[in-house]
N, CA, C and O atoms as a GROMACS GRO file, in nm:
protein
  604
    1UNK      N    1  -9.507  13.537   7.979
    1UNK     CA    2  -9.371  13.530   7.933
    1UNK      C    3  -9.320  13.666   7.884
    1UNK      O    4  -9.217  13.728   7.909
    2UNK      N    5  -9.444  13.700   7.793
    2UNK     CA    6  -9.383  13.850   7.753
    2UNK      C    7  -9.317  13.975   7.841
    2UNK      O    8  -9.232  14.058   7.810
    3UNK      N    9  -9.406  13.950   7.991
    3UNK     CA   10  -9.419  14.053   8.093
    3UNK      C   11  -9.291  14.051   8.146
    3UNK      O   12  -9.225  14.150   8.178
    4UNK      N   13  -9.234  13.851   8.162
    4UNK     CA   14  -9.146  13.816   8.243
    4UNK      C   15  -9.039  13.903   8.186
    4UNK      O   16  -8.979  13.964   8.275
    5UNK      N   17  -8.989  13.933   8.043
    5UNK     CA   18  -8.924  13.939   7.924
    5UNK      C   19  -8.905  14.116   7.980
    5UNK      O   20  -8.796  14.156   8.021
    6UNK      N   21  -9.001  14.186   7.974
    6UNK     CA   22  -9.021  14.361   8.017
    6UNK      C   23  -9.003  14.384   8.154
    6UNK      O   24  -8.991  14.506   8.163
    7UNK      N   25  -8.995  14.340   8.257
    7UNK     CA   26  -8.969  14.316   8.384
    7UNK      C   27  -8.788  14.309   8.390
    7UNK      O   28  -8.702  14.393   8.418
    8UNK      N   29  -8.783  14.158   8.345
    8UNK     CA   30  -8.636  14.200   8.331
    8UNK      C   31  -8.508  14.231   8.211
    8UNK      O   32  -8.394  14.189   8.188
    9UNK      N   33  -8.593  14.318   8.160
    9UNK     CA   34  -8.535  14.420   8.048
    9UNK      C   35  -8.530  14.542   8.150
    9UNK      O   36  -8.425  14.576   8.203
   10UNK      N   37  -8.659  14.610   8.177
   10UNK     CA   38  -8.627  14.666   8.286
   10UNK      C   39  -8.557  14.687   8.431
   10UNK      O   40  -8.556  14.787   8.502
   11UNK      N   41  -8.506  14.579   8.447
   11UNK     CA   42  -8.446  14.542   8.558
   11UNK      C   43  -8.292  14.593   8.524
   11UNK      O   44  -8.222  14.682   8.573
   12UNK      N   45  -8.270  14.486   8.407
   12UNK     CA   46  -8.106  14.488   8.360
   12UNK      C   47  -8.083  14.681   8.349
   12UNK      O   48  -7.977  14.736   8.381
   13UNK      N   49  -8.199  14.752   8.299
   13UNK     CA   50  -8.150  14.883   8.184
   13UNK      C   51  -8.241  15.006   8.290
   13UNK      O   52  -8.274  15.120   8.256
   14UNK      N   53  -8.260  14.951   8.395
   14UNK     CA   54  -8.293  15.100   8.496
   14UNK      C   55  -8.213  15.242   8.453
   14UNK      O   56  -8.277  15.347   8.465
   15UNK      N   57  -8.121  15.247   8.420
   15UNK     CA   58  -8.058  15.328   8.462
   15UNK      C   59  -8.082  15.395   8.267
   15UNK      O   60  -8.101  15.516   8.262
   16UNK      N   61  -8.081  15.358   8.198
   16UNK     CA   62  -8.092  15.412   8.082
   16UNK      C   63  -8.250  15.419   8.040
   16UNK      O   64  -8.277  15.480   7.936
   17UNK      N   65  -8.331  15.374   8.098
   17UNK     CA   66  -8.480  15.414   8.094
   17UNK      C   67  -8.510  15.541   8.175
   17UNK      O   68  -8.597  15.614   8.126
   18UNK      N   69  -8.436  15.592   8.326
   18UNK     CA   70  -8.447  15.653   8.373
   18UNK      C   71  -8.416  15.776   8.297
   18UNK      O   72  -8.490  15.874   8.285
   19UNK      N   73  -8.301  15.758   8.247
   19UNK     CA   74  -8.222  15.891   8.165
   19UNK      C   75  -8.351  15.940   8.036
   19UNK      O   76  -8.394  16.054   8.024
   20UNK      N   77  -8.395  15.812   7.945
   20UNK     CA   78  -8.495  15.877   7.872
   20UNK      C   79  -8.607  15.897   7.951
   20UNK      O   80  -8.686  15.930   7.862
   21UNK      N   81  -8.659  15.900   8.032
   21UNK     CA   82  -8.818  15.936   8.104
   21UNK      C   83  -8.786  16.073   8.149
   21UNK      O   84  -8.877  16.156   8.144
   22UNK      N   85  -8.640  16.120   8.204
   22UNK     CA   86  -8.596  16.284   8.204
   22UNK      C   87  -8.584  16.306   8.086
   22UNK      O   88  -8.686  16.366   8.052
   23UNK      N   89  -8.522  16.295   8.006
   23UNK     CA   90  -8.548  16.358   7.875
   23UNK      C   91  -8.664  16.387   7.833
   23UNK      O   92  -8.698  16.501   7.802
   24UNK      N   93  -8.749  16.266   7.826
   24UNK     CA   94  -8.924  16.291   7.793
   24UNK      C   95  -8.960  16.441   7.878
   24UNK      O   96  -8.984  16.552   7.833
   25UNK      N   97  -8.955  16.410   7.969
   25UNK     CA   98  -9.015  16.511   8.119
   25UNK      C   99  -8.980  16.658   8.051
   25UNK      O  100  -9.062  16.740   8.010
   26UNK      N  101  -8.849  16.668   8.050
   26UNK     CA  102  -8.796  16.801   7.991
   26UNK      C  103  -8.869  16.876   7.833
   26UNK      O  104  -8.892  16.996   7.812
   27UNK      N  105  -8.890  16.770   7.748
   27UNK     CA  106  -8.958  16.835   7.629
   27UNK      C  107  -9.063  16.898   7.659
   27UNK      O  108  -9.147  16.844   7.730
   28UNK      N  109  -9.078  17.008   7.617
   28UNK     CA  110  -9.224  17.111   7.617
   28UNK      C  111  -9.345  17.007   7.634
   28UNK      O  112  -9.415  16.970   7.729
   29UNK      N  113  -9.333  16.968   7.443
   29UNK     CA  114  -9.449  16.955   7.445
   29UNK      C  115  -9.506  16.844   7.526
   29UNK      O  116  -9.611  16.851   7.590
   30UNK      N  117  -9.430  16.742   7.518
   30UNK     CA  118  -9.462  16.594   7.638
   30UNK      C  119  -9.497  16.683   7.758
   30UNK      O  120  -9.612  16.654   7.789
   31UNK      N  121  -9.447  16.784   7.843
   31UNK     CA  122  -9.497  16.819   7.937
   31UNK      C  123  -9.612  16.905   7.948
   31UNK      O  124  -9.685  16.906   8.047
   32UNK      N  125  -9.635  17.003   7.811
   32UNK     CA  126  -9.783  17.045   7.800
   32UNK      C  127  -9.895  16.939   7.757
   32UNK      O  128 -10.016  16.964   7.767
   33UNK      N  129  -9.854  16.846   7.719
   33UNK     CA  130  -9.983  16.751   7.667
   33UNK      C  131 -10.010  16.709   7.814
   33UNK      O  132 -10.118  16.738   7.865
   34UNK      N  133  -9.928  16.651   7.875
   34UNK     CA  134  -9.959  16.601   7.982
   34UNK      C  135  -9.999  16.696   8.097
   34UNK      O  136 -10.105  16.666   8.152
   35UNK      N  137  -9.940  16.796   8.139
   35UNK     CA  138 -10.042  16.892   8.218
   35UNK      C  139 -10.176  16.938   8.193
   35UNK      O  140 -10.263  16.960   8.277
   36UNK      N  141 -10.184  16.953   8.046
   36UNK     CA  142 -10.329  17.025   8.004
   36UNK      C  143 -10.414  16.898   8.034
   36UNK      O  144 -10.512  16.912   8.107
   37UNK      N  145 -10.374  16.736   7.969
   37UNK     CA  146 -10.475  16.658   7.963
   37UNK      C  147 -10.504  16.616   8.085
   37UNK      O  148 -10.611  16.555   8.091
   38UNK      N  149 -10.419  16.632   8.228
   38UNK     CA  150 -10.420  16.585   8.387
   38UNK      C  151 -10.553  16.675   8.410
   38UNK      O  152 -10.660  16.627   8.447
   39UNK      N  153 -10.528  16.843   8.376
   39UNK     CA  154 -10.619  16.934   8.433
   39UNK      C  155 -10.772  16.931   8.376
   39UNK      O  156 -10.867  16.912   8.452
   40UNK      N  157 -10.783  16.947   8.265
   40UNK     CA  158 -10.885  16.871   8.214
   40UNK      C  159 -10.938  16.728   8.243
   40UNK      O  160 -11.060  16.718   8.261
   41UNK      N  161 -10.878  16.638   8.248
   41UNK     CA  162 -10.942  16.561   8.349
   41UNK      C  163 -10.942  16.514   8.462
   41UNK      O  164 -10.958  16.397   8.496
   42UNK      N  165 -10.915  16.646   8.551
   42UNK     CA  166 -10.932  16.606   8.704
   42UNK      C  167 -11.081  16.739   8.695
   42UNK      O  168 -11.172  16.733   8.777
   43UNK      N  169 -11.076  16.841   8.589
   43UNK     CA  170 -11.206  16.915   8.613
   43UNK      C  171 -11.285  16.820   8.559
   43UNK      O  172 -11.394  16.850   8.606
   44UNK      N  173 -11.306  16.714   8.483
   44UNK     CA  174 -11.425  16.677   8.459
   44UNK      C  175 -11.484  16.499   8.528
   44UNK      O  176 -11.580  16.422   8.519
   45UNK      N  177 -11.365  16.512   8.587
   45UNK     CA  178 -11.372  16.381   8.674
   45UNK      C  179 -11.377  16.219   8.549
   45UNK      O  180 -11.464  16.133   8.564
   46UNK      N  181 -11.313  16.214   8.482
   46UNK     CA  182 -11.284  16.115   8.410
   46UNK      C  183 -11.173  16.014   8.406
   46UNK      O  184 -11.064  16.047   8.452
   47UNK      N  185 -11.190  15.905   8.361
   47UNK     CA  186 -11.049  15.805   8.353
   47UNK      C  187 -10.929  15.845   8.296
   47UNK      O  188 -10.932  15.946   8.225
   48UNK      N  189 -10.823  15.788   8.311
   48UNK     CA  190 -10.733  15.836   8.221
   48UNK      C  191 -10.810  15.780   8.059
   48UNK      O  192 -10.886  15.838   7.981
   49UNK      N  193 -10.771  15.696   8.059
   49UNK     CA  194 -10.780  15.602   7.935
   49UNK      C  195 -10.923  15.638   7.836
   49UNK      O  196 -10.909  15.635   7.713
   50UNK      N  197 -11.047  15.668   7.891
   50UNK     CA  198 -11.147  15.743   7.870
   50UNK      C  199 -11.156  15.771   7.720
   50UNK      O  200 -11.166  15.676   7.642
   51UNK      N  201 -11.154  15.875   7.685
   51UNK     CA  202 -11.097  15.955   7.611
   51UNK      C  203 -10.974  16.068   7.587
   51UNK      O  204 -10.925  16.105   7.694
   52UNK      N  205 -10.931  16.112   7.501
   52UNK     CA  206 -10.828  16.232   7.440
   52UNK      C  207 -10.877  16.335   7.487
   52UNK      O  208 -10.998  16.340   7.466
   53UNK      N  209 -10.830  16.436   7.552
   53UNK     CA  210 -10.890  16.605   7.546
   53UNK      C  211 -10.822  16.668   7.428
   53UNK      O  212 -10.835  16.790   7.412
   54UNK      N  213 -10.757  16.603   7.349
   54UNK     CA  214 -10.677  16.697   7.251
   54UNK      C  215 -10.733  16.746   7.103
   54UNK      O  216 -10.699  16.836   7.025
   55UNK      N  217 -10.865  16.613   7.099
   55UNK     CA  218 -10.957  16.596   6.993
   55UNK      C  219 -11.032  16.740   7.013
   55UNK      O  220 -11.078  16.803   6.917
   56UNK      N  221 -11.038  16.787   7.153
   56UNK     CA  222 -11.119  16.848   7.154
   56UNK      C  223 -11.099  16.994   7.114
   56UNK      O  224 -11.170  17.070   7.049
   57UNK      N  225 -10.933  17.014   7.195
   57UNK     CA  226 -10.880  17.104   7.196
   57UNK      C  227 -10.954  17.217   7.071
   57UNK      O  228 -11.057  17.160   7.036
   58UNK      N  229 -10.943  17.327   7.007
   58UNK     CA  230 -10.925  17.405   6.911
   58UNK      C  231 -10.757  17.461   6.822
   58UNK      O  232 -10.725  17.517   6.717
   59UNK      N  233 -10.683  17.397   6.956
   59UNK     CA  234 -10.554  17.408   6.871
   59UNK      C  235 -10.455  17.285   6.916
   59UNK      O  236 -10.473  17.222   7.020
   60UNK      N  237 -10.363  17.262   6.836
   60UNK     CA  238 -10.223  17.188   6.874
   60UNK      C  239 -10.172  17.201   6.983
   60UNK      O  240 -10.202  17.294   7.059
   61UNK      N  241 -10.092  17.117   7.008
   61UNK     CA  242  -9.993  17.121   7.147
   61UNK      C  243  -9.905  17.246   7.103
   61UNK      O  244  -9.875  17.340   7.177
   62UNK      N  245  -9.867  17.229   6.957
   62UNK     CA  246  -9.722  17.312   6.948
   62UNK      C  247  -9.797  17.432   6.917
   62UNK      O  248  -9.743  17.524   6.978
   63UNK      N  249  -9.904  17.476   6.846
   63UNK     CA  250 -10.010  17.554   6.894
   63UNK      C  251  -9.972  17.663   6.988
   63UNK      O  252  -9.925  17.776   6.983
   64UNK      N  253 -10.025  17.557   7.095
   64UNK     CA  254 -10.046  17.621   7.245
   64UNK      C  255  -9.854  17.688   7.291
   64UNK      O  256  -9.822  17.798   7.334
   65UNK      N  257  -9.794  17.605   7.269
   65UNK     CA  258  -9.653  17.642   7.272
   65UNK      C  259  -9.590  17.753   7.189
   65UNK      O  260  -9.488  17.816   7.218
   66UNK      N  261  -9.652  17.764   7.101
   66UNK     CA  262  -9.580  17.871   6.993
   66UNK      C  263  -9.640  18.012   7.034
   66UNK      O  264  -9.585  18.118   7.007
   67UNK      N  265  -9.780  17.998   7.113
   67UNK     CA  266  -9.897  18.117   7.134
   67UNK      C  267  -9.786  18.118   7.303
   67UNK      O  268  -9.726  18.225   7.311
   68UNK      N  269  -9.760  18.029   7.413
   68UNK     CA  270  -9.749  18.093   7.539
   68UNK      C  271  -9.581  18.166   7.509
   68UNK      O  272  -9.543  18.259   7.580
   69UNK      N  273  -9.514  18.122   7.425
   69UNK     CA  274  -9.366  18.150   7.418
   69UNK      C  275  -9.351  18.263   7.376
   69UNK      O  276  -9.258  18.338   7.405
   70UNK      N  277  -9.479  18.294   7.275
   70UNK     CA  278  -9.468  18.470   7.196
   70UNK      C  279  -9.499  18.550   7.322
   70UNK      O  280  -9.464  18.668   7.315
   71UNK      N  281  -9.550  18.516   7.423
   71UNK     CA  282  -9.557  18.583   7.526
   71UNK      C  283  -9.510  18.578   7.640
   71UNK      O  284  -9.551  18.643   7.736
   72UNK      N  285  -9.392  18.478   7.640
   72UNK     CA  286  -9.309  18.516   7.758
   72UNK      C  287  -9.235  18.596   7.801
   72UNK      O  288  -9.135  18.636   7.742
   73UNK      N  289  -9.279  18.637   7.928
   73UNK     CA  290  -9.120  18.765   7.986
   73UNK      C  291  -8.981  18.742   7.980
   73UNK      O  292  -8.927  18.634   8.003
   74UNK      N  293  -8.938  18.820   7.957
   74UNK     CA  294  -8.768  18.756   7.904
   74UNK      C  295  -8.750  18.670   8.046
   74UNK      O  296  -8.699  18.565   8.008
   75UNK      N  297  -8.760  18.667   8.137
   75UNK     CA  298  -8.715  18.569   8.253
   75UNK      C  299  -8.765  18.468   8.209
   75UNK      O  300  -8.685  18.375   8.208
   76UNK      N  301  -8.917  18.432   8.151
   76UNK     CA  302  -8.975  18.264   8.157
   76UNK      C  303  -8.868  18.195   8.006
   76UNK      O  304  -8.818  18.244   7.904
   77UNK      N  305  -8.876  18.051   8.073
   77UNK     CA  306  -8.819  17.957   7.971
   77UNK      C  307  -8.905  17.840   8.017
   77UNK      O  308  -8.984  17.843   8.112
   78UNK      N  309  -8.875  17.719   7.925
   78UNK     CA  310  -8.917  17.579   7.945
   78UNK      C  311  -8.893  17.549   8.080
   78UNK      O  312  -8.979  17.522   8.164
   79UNK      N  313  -8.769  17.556   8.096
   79UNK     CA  314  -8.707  17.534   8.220
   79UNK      C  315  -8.783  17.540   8.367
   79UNK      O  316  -8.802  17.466   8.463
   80UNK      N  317  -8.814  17.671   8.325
   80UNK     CA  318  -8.864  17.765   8.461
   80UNK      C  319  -9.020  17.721   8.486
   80UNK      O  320  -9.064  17.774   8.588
   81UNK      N  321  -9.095  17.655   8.433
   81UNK     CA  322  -9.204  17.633   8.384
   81UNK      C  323  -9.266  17.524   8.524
   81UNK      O  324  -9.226  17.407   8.531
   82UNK      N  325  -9.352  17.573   8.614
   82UNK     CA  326  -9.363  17.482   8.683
   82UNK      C  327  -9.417  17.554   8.837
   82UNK      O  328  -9.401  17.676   8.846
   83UNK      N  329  -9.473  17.489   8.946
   83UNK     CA  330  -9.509  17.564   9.082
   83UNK      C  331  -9.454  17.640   9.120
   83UNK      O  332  -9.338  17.664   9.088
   84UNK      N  333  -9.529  17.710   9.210
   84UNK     CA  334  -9.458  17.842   9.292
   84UNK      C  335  -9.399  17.716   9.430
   84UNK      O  336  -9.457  17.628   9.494
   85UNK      N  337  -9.238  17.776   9.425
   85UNK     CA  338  -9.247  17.736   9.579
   85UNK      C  339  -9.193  17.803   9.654
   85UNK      O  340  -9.078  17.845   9.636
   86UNK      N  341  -9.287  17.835   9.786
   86UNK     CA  342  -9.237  17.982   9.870
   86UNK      C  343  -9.094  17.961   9.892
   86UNK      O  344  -9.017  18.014   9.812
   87UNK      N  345  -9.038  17.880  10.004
   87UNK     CA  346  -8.915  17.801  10.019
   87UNK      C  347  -8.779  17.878   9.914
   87UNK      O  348  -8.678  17.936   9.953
   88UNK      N  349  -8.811  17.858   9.814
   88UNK     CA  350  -8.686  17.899   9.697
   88UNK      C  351  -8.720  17.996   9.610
   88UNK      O  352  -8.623  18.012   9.535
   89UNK      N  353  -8.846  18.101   9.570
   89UNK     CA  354  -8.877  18.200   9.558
   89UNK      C  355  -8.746  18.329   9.629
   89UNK      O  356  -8.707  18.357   9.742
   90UNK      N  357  -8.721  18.371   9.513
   90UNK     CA  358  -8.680  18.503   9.596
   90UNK      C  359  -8.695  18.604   9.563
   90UNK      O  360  -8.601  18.614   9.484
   91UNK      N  361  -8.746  18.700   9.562
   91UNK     CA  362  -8.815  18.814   9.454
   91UNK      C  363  -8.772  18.929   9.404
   91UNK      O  364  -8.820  19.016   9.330
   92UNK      N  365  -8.637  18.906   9.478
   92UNK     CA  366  -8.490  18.970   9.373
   92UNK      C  367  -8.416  18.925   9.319
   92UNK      O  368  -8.318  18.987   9.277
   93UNK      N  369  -8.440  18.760   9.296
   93UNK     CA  370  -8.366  18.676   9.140
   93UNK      C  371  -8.481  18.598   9.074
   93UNK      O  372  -8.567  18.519   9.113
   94UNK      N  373  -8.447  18.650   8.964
   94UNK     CA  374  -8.532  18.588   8.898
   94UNK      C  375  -8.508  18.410   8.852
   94UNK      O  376  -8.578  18.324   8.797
   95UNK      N  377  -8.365  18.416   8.911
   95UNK     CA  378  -8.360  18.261   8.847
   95UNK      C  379  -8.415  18.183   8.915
   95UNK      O  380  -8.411  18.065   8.883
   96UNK      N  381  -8.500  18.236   9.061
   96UNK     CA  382  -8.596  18.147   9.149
   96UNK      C  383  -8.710  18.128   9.118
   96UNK      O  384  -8.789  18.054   9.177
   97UNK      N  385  -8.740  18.214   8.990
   97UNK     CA  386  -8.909  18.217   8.928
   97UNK      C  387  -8.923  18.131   8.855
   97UNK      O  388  -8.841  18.071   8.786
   98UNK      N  389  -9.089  18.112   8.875
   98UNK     CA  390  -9.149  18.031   8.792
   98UNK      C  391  -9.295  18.069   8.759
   98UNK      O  392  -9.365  18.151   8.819
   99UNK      N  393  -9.326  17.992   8.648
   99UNK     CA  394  -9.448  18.057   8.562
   99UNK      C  395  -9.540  17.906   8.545
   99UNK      O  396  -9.526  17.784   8.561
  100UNK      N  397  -9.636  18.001   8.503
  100UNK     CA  398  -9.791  17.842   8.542
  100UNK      C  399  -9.878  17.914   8.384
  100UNK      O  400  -9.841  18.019   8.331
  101UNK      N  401  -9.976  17.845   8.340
  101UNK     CA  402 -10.024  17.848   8.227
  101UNK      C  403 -10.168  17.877   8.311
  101UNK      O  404 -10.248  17.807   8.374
  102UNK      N  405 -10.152  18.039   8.271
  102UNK     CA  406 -10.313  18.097   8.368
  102UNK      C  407 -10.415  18.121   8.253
  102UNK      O  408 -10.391  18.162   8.139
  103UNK      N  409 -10.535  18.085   8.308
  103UNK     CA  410 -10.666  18.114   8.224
  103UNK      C  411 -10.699  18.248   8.277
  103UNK      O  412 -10.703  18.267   8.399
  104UNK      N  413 -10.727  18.355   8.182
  104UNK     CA  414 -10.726  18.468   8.230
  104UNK      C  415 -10.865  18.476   8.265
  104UNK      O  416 -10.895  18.545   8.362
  105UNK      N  417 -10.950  18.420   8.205
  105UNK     CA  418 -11.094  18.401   8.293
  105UNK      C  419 -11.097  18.259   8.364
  105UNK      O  420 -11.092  18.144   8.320
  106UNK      N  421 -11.106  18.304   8.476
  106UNK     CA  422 -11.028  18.138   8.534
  106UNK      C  423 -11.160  18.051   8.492
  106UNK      O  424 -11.268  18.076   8.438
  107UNK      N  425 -11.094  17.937   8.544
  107UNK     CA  426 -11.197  17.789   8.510
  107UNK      C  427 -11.331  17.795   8.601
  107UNK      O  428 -11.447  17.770   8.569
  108UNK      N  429 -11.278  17.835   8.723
  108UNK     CA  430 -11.404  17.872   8.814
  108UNK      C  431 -11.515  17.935   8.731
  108UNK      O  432 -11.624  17.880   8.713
  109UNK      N  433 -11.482  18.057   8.679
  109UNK     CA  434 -11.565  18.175   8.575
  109UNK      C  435 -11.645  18.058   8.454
  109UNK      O  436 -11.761  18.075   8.416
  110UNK      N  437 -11.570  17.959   8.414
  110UNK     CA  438 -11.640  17.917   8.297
  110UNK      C  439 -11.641  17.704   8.335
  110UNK      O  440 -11.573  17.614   8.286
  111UNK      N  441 -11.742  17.703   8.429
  111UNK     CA  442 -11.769  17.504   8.481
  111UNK      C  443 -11.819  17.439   8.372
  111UNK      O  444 -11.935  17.456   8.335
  112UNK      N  445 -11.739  17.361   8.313
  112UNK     CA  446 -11.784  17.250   8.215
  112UNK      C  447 -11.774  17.121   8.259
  112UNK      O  448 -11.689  17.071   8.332
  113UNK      N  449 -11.901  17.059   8.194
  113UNK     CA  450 -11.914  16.930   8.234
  113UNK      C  451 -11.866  16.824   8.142
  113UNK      O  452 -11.859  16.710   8.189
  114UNK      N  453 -11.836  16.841   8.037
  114UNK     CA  454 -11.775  16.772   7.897
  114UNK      C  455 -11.710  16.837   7.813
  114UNK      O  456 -11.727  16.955   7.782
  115UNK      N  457 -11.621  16.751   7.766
  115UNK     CA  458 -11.540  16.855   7.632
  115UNK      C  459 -11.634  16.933   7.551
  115UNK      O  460 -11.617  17.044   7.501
  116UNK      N  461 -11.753  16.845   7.547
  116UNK     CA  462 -11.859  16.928   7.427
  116UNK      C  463 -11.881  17.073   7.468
  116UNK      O  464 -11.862  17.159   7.382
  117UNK      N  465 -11.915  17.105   7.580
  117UNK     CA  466 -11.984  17.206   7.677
  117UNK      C  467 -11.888  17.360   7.616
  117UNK      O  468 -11.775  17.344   7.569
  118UNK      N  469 -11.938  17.468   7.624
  118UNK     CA  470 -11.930  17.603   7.519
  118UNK      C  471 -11.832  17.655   7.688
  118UNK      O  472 -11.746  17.742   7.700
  119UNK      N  473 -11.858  17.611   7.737
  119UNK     CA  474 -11.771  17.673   7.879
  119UNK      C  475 -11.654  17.638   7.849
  119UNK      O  476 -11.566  17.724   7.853
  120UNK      N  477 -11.621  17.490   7.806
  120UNK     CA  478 -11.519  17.439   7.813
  120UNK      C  479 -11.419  17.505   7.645
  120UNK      O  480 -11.322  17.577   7.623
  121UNK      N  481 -11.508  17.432   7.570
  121UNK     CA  482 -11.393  17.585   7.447
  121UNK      C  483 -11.401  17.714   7.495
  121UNK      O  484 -11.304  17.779   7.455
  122UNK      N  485 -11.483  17.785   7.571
  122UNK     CA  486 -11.387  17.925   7.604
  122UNK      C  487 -11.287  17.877   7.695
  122UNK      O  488 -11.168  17.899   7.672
  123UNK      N  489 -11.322  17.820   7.785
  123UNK     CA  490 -11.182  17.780   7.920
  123UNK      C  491 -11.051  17.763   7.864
  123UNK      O  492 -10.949  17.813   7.911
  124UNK      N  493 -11.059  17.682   7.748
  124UNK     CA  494 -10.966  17.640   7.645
  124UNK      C  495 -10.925  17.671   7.547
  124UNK      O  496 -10.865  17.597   7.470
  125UNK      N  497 -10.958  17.823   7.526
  125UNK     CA  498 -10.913  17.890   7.407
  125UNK      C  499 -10.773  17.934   7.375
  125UNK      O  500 -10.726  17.988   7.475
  126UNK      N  501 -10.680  17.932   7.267
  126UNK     CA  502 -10.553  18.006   7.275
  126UNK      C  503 -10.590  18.106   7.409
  126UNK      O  504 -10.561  18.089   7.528
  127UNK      N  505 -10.684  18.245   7.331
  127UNK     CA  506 -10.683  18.360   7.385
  127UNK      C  507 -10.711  18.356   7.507
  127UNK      O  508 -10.741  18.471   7.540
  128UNK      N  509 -10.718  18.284   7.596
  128UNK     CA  510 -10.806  18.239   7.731
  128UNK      C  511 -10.654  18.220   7.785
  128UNK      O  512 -10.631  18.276   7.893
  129UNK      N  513 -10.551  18.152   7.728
  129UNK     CA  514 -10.411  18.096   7.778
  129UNK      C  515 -10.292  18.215   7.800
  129UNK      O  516 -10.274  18.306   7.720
  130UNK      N  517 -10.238  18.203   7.883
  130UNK     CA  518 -10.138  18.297   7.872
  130UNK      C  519 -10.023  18.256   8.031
  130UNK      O  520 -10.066  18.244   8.145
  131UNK      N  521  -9.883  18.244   7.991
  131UNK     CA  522  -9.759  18.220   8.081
  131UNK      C  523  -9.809  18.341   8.198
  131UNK      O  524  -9.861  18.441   8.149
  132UNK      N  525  -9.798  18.337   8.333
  132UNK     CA  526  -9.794  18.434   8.378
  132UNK      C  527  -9.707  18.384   8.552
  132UNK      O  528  -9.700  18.268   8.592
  133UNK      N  529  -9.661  18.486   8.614
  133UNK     CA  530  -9.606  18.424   8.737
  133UNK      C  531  -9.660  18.315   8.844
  133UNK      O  532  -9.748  18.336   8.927
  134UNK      N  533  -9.594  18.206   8.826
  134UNK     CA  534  -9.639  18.134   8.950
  134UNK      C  535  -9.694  18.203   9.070
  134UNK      O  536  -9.814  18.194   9.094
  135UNK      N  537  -9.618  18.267   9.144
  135UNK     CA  538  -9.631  18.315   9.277
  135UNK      C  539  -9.782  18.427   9.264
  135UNK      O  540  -9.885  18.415   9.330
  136UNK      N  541  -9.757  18.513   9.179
  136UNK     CA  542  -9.880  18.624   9.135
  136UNK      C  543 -10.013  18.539   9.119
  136UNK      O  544 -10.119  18.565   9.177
  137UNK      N  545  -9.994  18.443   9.039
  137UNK     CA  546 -10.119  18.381   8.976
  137UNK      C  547 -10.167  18.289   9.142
  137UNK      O  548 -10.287  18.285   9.167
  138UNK      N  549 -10.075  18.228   9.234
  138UNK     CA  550 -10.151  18.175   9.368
  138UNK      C  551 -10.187  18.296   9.423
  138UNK      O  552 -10.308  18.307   9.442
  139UNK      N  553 -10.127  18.378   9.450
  139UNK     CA  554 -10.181  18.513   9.510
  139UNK      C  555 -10.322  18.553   9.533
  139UNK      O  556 -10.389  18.554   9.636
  140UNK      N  557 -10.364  18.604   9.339
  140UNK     CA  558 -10.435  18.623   9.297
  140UNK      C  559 -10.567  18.519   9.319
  140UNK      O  560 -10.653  18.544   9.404
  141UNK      N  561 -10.573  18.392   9.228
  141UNK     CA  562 -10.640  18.256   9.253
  141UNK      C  563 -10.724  18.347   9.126
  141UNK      O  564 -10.680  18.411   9.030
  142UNK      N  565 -10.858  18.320   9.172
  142UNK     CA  566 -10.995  18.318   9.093
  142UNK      C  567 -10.985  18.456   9.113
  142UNK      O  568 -10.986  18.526   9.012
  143UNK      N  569 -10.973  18.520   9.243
  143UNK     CA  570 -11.049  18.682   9.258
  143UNK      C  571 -11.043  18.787   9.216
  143UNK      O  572 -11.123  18.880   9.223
  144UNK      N  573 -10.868  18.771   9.129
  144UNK     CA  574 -10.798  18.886   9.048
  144UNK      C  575 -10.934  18.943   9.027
  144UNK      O  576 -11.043  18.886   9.018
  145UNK      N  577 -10.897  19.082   9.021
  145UNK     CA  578 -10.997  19.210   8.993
  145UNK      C  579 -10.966  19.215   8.863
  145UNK      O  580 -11.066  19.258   8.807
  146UNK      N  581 -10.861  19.190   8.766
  146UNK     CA  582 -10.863  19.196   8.632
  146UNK      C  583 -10.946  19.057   8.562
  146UNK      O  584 -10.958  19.052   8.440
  147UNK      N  585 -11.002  18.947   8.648
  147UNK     CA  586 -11.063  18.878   8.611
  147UNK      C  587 -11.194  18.929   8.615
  147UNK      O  588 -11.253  18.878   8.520
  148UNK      N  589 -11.305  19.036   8.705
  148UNK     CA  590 -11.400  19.033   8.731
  148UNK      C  591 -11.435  19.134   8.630
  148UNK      O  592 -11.360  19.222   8.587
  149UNK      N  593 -11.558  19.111   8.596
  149UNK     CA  594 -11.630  19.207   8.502
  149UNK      C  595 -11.660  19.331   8.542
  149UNK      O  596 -11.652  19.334   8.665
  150UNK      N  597 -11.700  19.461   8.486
  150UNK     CA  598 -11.764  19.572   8.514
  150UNK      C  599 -11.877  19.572   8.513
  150UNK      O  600 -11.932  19.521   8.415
  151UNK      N  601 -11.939  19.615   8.597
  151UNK     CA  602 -12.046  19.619   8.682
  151UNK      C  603 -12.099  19.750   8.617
  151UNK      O  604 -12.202  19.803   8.658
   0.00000   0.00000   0.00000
């Protein structure tokens, strides 16, 4: 009965559920909790429901937000925040750019098998985080030469 009841509540109010689920989408932090906790658990192969990665985290969502924003290029915003796509890229406007949340020692560099794992708090450190260009950061991938150590 209850379901019948949320079904068509939903039914009648599509159109004003839709409007708040964009609103949700648009807030930072709803969209960093939810990217960080997708990527984290598609590297460790877990359920959703499982557990939190946030327990694990070393810092906050707003944290992580207050640390990538002190370092954005005057072009990045919330907005802009999101895949490279070749298609609408143009690399003499910037209002076609977009920026991705790069591990400067990528994840490849540091494989964890559990939140517990010492790989996984470096992978996940503020200092490990940083806004940087969509398009640069696919470019690059793992091999960036500013990722590799001296030899």
């Amino acid at each position: 009965m209850i379901i019948e009841r949320n079904s068509i509540y939903r039914i009648n109010h599509k159109k004003e559920i839709s409007i708040k689920l964009n609103e949700k989408r648009k807030d930072p932090l709803i969209k960093l909790r939810h990217n960080i906790s997708n990527v984290i658990r598609w590297n460790i192969k877990f359920p959703k429901k499982e557990k939190s990665c946030l327990k694990y985290l070393l810092f906050t969502i707003e944290k992580l937000k207050l640390h990538l924003e002190a370092q954005f290029a005057p072009w990045m915003t919330w907005e802009n925040w999101g895949l490279y796509n070749r298609k609408t890229w143009n690399d003499n406007n910037p209002s076609t750019w977009t920026w991705q949340i790069d591990h400067i020692i990528p994840q490849s560099d540091l494989p964890y098998y559990s939140m517990e794992d010492e790989n996984f708090k470096k992978c996940w450190a503020l200092s490990n985080l940083r806004p940087f260009s969509a398009k640069q950061n696919i470019i690059d991938g793992s091999q960036r030469v500013r990722h590799k150590k001296e030899k």
